[in-house]
C-alpha positions in Angstrom: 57.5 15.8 26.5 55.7 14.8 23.3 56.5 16.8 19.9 53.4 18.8 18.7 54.0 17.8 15.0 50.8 17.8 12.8 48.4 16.8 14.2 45.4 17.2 11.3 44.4 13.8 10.4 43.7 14.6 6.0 47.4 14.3 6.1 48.1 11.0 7.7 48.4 8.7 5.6 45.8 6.0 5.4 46.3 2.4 7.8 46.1 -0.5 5.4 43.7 -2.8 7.4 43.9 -7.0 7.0 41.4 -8.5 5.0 39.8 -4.9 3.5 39.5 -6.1 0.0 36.8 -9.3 1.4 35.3 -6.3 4.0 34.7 -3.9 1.1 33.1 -6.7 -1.7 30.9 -7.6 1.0 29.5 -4.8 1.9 28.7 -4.0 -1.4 26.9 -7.0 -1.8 24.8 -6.2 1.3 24.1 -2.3 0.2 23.4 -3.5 -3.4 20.3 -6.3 -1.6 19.1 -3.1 0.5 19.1 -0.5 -2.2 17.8 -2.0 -5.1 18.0 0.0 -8.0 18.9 2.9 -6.1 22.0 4.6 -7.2 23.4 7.0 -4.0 23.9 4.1 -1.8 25.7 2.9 -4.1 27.8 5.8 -4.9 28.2 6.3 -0.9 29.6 3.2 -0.8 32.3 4.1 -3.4 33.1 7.3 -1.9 34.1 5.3 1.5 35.8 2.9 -0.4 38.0 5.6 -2.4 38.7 7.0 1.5 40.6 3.7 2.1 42.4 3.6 -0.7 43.2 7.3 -2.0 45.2 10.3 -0.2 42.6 12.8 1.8 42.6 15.3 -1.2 41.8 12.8 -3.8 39.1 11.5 -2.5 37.2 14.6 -1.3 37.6 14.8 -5.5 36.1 11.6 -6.0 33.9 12.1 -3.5 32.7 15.9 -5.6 32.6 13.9 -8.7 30.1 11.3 -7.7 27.9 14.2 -6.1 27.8 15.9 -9.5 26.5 12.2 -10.8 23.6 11.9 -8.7 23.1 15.6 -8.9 22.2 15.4 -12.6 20.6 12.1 -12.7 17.4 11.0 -13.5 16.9 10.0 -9.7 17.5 13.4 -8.1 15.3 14.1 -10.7 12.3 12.0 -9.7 13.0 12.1 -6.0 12.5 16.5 -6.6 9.6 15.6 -8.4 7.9 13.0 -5.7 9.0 15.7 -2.8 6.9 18.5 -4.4 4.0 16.0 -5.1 3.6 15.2 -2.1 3.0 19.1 -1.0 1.4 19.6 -4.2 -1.8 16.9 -3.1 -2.3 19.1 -0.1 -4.1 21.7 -2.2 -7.0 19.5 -3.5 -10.1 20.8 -5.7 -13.3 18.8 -6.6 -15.0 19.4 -10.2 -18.3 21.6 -7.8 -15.9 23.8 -6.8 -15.0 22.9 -3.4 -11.1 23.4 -2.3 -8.9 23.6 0.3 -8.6 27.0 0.3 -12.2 27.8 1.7 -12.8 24.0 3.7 -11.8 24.0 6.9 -11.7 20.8 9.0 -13.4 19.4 11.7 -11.6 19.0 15.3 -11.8 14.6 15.5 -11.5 14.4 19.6 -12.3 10.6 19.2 -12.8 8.0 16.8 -13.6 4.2 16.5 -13.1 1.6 14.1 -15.4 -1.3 13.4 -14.3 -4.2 12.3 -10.8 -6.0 13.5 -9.7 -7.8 10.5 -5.9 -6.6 9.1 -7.4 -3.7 8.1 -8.7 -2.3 11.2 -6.0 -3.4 13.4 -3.6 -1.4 11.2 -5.8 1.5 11.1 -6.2 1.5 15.1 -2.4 1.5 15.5 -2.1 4.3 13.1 -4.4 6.6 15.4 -3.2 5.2 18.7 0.1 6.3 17.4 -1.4 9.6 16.0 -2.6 10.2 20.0 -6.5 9.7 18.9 -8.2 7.7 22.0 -9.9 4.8 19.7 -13.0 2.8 20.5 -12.1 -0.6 18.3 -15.7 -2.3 17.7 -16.5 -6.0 16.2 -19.9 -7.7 15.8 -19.3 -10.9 18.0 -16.9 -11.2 20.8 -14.5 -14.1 19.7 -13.8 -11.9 16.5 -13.1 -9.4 19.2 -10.6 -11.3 21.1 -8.9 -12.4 18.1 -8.1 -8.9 17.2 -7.8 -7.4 20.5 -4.8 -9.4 20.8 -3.3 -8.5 17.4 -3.6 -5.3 17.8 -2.0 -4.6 21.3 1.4 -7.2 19.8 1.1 -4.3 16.4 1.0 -1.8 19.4 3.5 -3.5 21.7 6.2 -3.5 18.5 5.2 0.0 17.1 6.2 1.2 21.0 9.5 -0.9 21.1 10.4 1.2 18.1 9.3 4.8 19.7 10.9 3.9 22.8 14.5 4.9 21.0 12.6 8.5 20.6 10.9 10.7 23.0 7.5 9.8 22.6 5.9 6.9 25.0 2.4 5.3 23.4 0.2 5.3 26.2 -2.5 2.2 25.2 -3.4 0.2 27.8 -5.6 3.2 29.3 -9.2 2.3 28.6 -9.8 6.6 28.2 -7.2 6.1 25.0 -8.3 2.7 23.5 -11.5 1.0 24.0 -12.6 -2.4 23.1 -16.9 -3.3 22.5 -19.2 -5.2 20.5 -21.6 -2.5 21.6 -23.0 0.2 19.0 -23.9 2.1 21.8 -20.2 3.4 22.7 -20.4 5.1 19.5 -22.7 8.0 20.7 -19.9 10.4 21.0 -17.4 9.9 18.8 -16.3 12.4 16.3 -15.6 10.1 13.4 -16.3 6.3 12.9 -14.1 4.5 10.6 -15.5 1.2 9.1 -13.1 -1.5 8.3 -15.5 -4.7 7.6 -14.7 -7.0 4.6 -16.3 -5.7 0.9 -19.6 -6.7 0.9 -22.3 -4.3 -0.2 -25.2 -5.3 1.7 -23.2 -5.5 5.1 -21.3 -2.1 4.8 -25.4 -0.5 4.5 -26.3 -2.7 6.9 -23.4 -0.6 9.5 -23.5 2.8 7.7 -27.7 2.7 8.7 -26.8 1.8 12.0 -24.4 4.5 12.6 -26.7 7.2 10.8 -29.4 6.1 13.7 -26.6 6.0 16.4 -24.0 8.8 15.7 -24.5 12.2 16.5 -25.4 14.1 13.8 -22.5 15.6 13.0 -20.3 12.8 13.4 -18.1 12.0 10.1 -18.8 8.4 8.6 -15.9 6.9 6.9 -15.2 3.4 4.9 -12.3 2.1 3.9 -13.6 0.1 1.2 -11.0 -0.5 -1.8 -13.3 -0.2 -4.4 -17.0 -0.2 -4.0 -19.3 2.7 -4.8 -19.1 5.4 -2.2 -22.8 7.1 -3.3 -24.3 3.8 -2.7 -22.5 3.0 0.9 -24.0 6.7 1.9 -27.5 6.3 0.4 -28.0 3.3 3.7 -27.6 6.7 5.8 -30.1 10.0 6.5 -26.7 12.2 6.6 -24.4 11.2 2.8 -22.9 14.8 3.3 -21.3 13.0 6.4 -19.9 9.9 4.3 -16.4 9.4 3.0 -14.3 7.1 1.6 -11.0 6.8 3.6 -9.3 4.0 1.9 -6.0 2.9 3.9 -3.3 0.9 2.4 -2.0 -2.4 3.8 -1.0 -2.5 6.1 -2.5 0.2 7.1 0.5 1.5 10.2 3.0 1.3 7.7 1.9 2.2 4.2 2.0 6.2 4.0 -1.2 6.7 1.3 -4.1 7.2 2.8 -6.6 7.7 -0.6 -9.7 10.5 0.3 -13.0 9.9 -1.7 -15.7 11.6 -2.0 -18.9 11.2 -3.2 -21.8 13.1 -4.5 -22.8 14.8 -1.8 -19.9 14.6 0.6 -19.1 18.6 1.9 -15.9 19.7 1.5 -16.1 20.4 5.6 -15.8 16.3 5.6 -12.9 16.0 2.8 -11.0 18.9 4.9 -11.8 16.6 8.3 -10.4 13.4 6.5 -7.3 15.6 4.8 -6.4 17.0 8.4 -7.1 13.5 9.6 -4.0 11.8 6.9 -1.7 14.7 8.4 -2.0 14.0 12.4 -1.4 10.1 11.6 1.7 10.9 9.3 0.1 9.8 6.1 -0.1 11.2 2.5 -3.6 12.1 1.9 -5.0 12.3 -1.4 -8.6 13.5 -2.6 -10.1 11.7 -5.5 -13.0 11.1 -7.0 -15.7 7.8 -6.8 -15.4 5.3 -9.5 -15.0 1.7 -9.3 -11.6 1.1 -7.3 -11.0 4.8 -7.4 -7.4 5.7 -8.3 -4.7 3.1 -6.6 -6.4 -0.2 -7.0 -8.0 0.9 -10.2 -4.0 1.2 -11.5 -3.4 -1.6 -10.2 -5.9 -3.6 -12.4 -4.6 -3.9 -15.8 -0.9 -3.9 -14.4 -1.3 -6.9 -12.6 -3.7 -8.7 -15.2 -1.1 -8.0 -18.0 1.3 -9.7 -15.0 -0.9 -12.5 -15.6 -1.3 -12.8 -19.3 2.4 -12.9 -19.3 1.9 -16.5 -17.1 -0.6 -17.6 -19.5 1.6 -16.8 -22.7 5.0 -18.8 -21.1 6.5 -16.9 -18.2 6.9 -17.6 -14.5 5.1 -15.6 -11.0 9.1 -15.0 -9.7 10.3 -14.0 -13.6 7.2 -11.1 -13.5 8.0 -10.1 -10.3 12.3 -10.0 -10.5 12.2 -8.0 -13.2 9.6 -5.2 -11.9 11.6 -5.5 -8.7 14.4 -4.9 -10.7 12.9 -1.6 -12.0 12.7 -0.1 -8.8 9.1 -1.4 -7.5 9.6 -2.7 -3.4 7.3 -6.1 -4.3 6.3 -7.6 -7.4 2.9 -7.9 -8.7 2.5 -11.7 -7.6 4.3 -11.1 -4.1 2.3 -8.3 -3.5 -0.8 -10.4 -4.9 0.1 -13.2 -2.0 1.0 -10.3 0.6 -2.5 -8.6 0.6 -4.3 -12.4 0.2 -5.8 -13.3 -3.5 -9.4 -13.8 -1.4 -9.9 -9.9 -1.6 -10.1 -9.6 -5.4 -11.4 -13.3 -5.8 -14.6 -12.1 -3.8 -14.5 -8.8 -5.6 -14.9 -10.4 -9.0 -17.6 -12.5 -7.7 -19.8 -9.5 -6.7 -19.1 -8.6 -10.3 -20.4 -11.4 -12.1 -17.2 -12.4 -13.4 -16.5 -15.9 -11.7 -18.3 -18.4 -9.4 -22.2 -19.0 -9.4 -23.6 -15.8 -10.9 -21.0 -16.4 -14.1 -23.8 -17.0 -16.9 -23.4 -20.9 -18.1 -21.8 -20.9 -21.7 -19.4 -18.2 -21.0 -16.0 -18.4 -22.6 -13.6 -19.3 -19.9 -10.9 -16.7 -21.3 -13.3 -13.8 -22.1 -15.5 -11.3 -20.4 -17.6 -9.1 -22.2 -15.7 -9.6 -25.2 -12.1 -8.8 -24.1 -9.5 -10.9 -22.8 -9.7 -12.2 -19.3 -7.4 -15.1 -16.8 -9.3 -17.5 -15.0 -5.9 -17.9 -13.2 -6.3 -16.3 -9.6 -10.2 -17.3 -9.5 -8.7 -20.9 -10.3 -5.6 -20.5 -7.4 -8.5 -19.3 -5.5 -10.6 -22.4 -5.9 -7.7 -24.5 -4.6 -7.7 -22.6 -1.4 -4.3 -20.7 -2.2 -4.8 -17.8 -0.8 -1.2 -16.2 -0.2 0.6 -15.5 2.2 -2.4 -16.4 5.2 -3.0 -19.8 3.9 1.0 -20.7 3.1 0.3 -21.1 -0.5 -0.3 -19.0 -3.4 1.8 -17.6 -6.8 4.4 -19.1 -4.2 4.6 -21.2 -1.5 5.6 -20.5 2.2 7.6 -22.0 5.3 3.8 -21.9 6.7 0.2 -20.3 6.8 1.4 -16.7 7.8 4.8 -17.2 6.7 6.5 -14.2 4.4 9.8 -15.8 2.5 8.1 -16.5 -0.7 9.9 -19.6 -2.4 8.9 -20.3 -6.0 6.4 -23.4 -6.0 7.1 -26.3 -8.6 3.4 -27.1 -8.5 2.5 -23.3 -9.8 4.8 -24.4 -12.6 3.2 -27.9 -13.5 -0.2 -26.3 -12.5 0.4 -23.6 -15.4 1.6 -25.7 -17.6 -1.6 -27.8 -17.8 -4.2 -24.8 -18.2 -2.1 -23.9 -21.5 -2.1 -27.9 -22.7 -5.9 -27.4 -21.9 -6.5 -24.0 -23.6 -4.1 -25.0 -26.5 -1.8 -21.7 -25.4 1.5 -22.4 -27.3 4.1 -21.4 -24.8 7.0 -18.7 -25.9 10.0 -17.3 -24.5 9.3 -13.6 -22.6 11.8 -11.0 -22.4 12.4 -8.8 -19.8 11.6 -5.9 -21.8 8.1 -7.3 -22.7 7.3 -7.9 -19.2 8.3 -4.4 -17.8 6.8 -2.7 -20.7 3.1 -4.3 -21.0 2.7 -4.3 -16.8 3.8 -0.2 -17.2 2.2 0.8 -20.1 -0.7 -0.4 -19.1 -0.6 1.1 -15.7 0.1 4.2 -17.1 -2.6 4.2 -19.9 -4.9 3.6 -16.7 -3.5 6.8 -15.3 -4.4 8.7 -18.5 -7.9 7.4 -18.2 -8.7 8.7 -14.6 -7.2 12.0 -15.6 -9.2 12.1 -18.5 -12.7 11.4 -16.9 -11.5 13.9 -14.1 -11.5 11.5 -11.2 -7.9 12.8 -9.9 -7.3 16.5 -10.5 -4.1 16.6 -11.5 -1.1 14.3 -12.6 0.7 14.6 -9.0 -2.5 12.9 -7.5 -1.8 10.0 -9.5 1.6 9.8 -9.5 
């Protein structure tokens, strides 16, 4: 007994709800925290605000007209760009003539990983989660404990979050995942991944092993960040075998998986490790073998201009706001603290540049005549290590902890290295801080495309 009026809802008109205006403000405020810098959440949110306030037809016009914004803005832009780059790395070339197009891959059946440290647990979960059965392998069996348990409470969340999906991750089966301190194991695998901390001598010291061990056509692989990959493979009786597979931390989440080969790497092993990024989900890129290859070697002038800046009068959580700010997901200091200031502090060691092997006599603010910041090998010294020790550019709740608060004694501390190197202290803008950290990232970028270690600008980009 009802009358069938209208009944299409564009031309009701809109409820006024209590308390919308509060409702509305702060949700912007959360989706502006979320989506920093990003401009379609934003313009989302205003085309669900104008549905509350505006008849059906207006909106849908409001609703057209901020499409057309982000459809010609420099965003779309970028995002098109960064989508076809992606593809674009897929079809990779080396300068001897070796490409995609004639390399085909390897089948991997199963793989192991030696060495447990944040590194390797990440880079098991990624190929538990890829469905590779794993053998995970450390050199003495409390180390093995240690990071047997990490790496089933990485597993036991990364299945919490399938779980919502189809897929079930089957690792507690001894056939799919495999702990040892025993070489032995490694007879059959397919490919061994080593994940031990950078240190020249011991990364030989495995690769000769495996070379004796593996079967011969087993694929070697280190993730090393930086070191030479020639040298790693000269330890071995197979460097055709031997490529760099540097993973990003931490390794299950990050999506880059850099590909480097040496001098006598086949393309039949850059295919393997290619087909390898694809199964675990990740964005593999080839490159060539120079000190810190392509990402980390970007990411050395950026973050010591990030520290000049300190030197010359601003603060770790000014540097990193405003590069936040410009659309990076961490700052240079927070990301400094998140991967632990130890790696590159034992990095520059092996280089000469700090500690023992430092000639007496050298300037404390130059290396080989250019311009260089005791400042992390001095954090360093003081046991600040980042995020693992509680204390770094910032300080933590605790050792482990990840809410960075900024630390008044960085501030005094900083303050007293430029009263001792007579540093008069000036005020920094945020344009000179965005400017000299990505200029000089970018120059680096030139650089490898000039000496032909990336084959093309998408590789770097």
């Amino acid at each position: 007994g009802q009358p069938l009026g209208p009944r299409r809802l564009s031309l009701k008109p809109v409820p006024k709800l209590p308390h919308m205006e509060a409702f509305l403000s702060q949700a912007l405020m959360k989706v502006k925290k979320q989506a920093r810098g990003f401009l379609a959440p934003e313009l989302c949110f205003q085309a669900v605000k104008a549905a509350t306030e505006q008849p059906f037809a207006d909106g849908v016009k409001k609703e057209r007209e901020l499409f057309m914004v982000l459809l010609t803005s420099g965003q779309a832009q970028a995002l098109l760009y960064s989508f076809f780059a992606e593809r674009a790395v897929q079809k990779w070339t080396t300068p001897t003539g070796a490409s995609w197009k004639s390399a085909s891959p390897q089948p991997i059946h199963k793989a192991a990983v030696i060495g447990l440290g944040t590194m390797g647990r990440g880079i098991v979960t990624s190929l538990v989660k890829a469905n590779i059965p794993v053998v995970a392998l450390e050199q003495h069996l409390e180390s093995l404990n240690t990071g047997k348990k990490a790496v089933m409470l990485l597993l036991e969340h990364e299945a919490r979050k399938m779980e919502r999906g189809t897929q079930t991750l089957d690792f507690h089966n001894p056939a799919r995942l495999q702990f040892t301190v025993d070489f032995d194991v490694l007879r059959d695998v397919d490919l061994v991944i080593e994940a031990v901390f950078e240190n020249m001598a011991l990364k030989k010291e495995i690769f000769h092993k495996l070379s004796e061990i593996c079967k011969p056509g087993a694929f070697l692989c280190t993730n090393t960040s930086a070191l030479n990959i020639d040298e790693i493979a000269s330890a071995t009786s197979r460097p055709q075998q031997v490529i760099g597979t540097h993973f990003f931390s931490p390794a299950h989440v990050m999506r880059l998986l850099e590909i480097i080969y040496g001098h006598h790497t086949s393309p039949t092993a850059i295919a393997t490790a290619m087909q390898l990024a694809k199964v675990m989900k990740k964005v593999g890129v080839v490159v060539g073998n120079c000190f810190g290859f392509v990402g980390n070697r970007m990411m050395f002038p950026y973050v010591q201009q990030a520290v000049f800046l300190l030197e010359e009068g601003s603060r770790p959580e000014a540097v990193d706001q405003v590069l936040e700010d410009f659309g990076f997901k961490i700052g240079p200091f927070q990301m400094s603290d998140l991967a632990g200031l130890d790696v590159s502090w034992r990095s520059r060691e092996d280089q000469g540049l700090t500690g023992a092997s430092l000639p007496p006599g050298t300037p404390a603010r130059q290396r080989h005549g250019r311009r260089y910041s005791p400042l992390p090998d001095l954090l360093c010294e003081n046991g600040r290590f980042g995020q693992k020790t509680g204390r770094g550019w910032y300080q933590y709740e605790k050792a482990g902890g990840r809410i960075a608060k900024a630390d008044p004694w960085i501030h005094n501390f900083l303050a007293q290295y430029r009263e001792t190197h007579g540093i008069k202290t000036r005020f920094i803008d945020q344009e000179e801080i965005l400017e000299r950290c990505l200029f000089s990232l970018i120059n680096e970028g030139f650089n490898i495309l000039a000496e032909g270690i990336a084959s093309g600008p998408e590789h770097l980009d």
